[in-house]
C-alpha positions in Angstrom: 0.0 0.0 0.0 1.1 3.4 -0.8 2.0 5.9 2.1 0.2 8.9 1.2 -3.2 7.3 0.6 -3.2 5.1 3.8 -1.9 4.6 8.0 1.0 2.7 6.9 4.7 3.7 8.3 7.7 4.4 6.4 10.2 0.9 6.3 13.0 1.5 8.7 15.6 0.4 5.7 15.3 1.0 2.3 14.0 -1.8 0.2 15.7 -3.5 -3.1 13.3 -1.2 -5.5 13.6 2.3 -3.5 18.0 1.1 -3.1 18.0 0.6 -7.4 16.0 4.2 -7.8 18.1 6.2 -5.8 20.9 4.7 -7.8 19.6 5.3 -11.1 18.6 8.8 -10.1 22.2 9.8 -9.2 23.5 12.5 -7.4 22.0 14.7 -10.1 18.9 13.3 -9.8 18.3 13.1 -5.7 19.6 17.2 -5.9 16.3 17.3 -8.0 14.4 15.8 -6.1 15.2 17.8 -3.0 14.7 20.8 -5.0 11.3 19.9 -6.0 10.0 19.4 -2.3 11.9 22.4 -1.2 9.9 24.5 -4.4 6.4 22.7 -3.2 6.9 23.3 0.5 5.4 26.7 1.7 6.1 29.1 4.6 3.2 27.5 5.9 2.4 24.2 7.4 1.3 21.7 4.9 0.8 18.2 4.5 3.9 16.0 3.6 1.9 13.8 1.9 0.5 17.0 -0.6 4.3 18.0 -0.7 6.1 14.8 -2.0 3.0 14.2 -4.3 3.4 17.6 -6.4 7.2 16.7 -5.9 6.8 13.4 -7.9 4.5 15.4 -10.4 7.1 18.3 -10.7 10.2 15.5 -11.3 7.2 13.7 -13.8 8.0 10.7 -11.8 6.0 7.8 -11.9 3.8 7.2 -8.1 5.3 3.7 -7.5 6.4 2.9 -3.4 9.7 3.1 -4.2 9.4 7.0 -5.8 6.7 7.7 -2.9 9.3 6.1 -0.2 12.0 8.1 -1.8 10.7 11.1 -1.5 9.6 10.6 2.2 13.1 9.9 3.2 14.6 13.2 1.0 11.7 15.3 3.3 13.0 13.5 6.6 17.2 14.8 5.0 15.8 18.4 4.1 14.5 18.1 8.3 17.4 17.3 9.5 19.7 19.5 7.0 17.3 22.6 8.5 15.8 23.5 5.4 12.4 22.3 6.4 10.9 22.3 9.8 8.7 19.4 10.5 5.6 18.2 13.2 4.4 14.9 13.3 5.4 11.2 12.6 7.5 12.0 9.0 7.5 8.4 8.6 3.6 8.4 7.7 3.3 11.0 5.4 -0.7 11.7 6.1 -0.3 12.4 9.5 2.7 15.3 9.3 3.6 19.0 8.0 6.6 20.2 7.1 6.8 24.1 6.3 10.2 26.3 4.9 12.4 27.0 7.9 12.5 30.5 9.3 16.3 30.8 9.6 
């Protein structure tokens, strides 16, 4: 089941699929995808599931786990990098906000 349309919890570990997209994706292409979440999130609170889906949109990425779990572990990097503050579980994307930090 996909995180942003149920309850379920982001895997601890990466699996096999989400492992061979971030390698096909590069450097180049996780930058990207940063980007994309950082250009969706708002100064305001708002849903990480409504961020990392008009990321994937943005990136014209396809809405498979792996691109869905992807994204929710670049959101949970941006956190702890600083550039996004976060409330909430960030491992269940329906039930947390992230919002553009104020420093």
């Amino acid at each position: 089941m996909l995180l942003l349309d149920d309850e379920d919890e982001l895997p601890a570990f990466p699996q096999e699929e989400e492992q061979a997209l971030a390698f096909e994706l590069g450097i180049y292409g996780l930058s990207k995808i940063d980007e994309a979440i950082v250009n969706n999130t708002k100064a305001n609170w708002s849903k990480v599931a409504r961020v990392i889906s008009e990321a994937i949109t943005a990136g014209g990425l396809n809405y498979s786990e792996a691109t869905i779990n992807l994204h929710t572990r670049r959101v949970m990097l941006l956190v702890e990098s600083g550039a996004l503050e976060s409330q909430g579980n960030l491992k269940k994307p329906r039930f947390s906000e992230v919002r553009i930090s104020n420093v």
